[in-house]
C-alpha positions as CSV (number, residue, x, y, z in Angstrom):
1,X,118.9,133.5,75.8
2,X,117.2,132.8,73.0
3,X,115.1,129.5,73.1
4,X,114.2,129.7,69.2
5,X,117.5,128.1,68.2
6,X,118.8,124.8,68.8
7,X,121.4,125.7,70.9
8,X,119.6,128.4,73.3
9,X,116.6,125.4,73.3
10,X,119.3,122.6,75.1
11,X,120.4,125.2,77.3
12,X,117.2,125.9,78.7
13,X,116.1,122.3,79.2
14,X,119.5,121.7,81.1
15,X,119.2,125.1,83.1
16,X,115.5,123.9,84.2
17,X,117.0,120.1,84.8
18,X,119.9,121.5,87.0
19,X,117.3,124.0,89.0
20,X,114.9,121.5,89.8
21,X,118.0,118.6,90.5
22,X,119.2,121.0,92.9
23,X,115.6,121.5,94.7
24,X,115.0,118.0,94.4
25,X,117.5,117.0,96.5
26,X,116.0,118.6,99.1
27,X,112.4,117.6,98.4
28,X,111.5,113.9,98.4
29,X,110.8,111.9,95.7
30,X,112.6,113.7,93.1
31,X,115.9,112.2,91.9
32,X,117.5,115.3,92.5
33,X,121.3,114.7,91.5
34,X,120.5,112.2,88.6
35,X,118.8,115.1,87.3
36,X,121.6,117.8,88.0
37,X,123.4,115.1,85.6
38,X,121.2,114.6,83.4
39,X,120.7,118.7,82.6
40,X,124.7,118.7,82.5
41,X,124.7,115.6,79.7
42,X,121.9,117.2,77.9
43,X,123.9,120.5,77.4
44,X,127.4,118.9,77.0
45,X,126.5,116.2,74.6
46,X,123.7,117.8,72.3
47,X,124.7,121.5,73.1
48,X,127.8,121.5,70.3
49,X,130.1,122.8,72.6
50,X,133.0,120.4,71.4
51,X,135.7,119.8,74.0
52,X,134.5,122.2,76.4
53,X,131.4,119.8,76.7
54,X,133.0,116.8,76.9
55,X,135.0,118.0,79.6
56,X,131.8,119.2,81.7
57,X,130.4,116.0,80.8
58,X,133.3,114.0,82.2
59,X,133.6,116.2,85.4
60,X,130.4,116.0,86.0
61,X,130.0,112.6,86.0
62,X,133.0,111.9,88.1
63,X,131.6,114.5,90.8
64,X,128.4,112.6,90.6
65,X,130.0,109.2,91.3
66,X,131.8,110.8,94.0
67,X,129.0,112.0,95.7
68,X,127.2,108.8,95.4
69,X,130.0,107.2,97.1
70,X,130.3,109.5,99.4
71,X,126.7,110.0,100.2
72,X,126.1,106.1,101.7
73,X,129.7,105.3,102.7
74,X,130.2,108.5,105.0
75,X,126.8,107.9,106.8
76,X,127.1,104.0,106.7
77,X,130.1,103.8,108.4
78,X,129.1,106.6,111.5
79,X,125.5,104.4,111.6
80,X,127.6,101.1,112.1
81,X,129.7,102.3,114.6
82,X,126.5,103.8,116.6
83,X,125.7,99.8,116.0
84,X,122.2,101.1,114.6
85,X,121.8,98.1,111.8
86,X,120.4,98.3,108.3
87,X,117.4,96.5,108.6
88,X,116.4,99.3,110.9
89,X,117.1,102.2,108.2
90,X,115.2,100.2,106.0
91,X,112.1,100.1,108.1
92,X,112.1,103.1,109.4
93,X,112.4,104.0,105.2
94,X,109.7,102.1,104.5
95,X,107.0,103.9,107.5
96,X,108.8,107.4,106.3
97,X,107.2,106.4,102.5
98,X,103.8,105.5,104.2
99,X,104.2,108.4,106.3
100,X,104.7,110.4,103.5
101,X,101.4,109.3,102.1
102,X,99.4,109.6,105.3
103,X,100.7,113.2,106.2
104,X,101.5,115.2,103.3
105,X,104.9,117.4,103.6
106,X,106.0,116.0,107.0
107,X,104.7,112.5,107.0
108,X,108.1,111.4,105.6
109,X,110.3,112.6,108.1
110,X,107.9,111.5,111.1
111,X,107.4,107.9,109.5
112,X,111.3,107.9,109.6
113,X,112.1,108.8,113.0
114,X,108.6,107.0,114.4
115,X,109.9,103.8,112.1
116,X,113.1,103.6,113.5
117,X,112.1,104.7,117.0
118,X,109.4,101.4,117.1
119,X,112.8,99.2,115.6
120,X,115.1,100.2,118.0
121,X,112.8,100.0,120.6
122,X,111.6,96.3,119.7
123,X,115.1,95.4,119.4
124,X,117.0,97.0,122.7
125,X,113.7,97.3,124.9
126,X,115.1,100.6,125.8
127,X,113.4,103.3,125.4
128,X,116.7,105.7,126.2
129,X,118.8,103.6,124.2
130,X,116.3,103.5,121.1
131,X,116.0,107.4,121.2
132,X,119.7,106.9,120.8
133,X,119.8,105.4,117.6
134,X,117.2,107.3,116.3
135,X,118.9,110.3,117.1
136,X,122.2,109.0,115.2
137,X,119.8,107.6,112.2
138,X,118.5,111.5,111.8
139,X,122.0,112.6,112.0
140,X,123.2,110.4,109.5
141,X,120.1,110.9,106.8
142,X,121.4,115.0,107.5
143,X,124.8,113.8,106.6
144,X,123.2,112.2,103.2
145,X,121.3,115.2,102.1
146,X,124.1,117.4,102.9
147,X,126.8,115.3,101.3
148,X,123.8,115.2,98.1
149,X,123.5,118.7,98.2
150,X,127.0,119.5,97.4
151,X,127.0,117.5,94.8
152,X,124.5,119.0,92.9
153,X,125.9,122.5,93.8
154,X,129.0,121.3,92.5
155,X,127.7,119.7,89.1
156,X,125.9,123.1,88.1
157,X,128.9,125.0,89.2
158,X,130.6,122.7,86.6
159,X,127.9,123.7,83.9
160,X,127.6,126.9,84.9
161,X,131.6,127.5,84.2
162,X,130.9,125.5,80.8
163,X,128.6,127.7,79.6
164,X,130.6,130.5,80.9
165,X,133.8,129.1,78.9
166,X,131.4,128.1,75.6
């Protein structure tokens, strides 16, 4: 590829916007699908590819509102019938983000489980029955990133084949 022309130049942004999209869905703190998008509008729109980049573009953006949807309805709905409530995913959010700060790497995911853990507890004053819901708030946050993975793998398989078909 040649990054001295225009074209070869949008290509390579997008490429590096889809690469690090898809790792930052797995790594926190980077919007990781909104920049799997963004790569895909980048090469679609400013990439001269005509129909065949409109057609990515459109795909892609119906895959990404797709997987939003999916990504909090799926997990929402297995979390309410565990009866774990929102207030507690948000609190146990908000110690994962201090967490996060406090321990680097891992401080997320402990904050998380430790902030819902302390929730749960407060509020059923069961020990068993907190580990409960913390156990079905990990499994739905797994659900989330998986749900967000696919999507990204699935927007730059949609590039990919546009620049395959370009």
């Amino acid at each position: 590829m040649d990054v001295t022309d225009s074209s070869g130049l949008v290509a390579f942004i997008s490429a590096a916007a889809v690469l690090i999209g898809v790792v930052g869905v797995v790594v926190p703190m980077l919007p990781g699908l909104l920049l799997c998008w963004a790569g895909v509008m980048v090469w679609a729109l400013f990439g001269g590819h005509g129909a065949v980049g409109w057609t990515v573009a459109v795909a892609a953006t119906l895959v990404l509102a797709l997987g939003f949807t999916a990504k909090y309805l799926v997990p929402g709905r297995n979390l309410k019938r565990a009866g774990v409530p929102n207030l507690t995913l948000f609190l146990g959010g908000l110690l994962g983000i201090v967490g996060f700060f406090l321990i680097p790497v891992v401080g997320l995911v402990i904050g998380f489980v430790l902030g819902v853990f302390i929730v749960e507890r407060v509020r059923q004053k069961d020990n068993a029955r907190a580990w409960e819901s913390t156990k079905h708030a990990l499994k739905a946050a797994g659900v989330s990133m998986l749900i967000e993975l696919a999507t990204a793998l699935l927007i730059a398989g949609i590039w990919l084949g546009g620049l395959l078909v370009a």
